[in-house]
C-alpha positions in Angstrom: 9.2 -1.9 -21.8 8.5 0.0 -18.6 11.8 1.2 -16.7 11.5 -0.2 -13.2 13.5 2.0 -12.0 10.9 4.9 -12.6 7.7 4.0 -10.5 6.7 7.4 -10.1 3.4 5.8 -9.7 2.7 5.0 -6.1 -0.3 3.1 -4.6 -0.8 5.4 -1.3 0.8 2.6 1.0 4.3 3.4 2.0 5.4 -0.5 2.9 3.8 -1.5 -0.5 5.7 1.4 -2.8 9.1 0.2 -0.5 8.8 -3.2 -1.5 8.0 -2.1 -5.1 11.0 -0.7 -5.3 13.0 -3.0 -4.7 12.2 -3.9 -8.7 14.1 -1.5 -10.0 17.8 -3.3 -9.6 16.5 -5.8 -11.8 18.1 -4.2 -15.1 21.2 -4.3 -13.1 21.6 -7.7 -11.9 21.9 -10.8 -13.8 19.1 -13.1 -14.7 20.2 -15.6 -12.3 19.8 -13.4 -9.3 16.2 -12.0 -10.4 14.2 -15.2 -8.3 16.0 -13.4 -5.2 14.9 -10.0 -5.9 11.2 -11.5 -7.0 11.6 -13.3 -3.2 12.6 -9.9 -1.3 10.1 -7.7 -3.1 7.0 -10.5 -1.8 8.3 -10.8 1.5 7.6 -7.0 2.0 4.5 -7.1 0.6 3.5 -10.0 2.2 4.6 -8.0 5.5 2.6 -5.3 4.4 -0.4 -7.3 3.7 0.1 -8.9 7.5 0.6 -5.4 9.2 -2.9 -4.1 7.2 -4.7 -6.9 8.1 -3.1 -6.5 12.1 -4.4 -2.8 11.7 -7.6 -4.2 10.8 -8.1 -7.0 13.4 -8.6 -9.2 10.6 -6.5 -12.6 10.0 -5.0 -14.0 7.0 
């Protein structure tokens, strides 16, 4: 199993690797409380998709 709190890996976007690691309290909080953490870590990357697609002139 992959140890979210070691995402060395990063994908060259800093809002997007922020977001992501947000995943790595997950092995510390209790089951019940993952759906939040799931919920904060899409809103920032839904924000990051908005503000690259802002950038861009493009819409969603």
């Amino acid at each position: 199993m992959t140890d979210l709190r070691d995402l060395s890996e990063q994908t060259g976007d800093e809002r997007v690797d922020t977001a992501l690691r947000g995943l790595a309290v997950l092995g510390d909080v209790p089951v019940a409380a993952h759906v939040g953490v799931f919920e904060e870590v899409l809103a920032g990357l839904e924000d990051a998709l908005a503000s690259a697609d802002d950038a861009q002139g493009g819409s969603r």
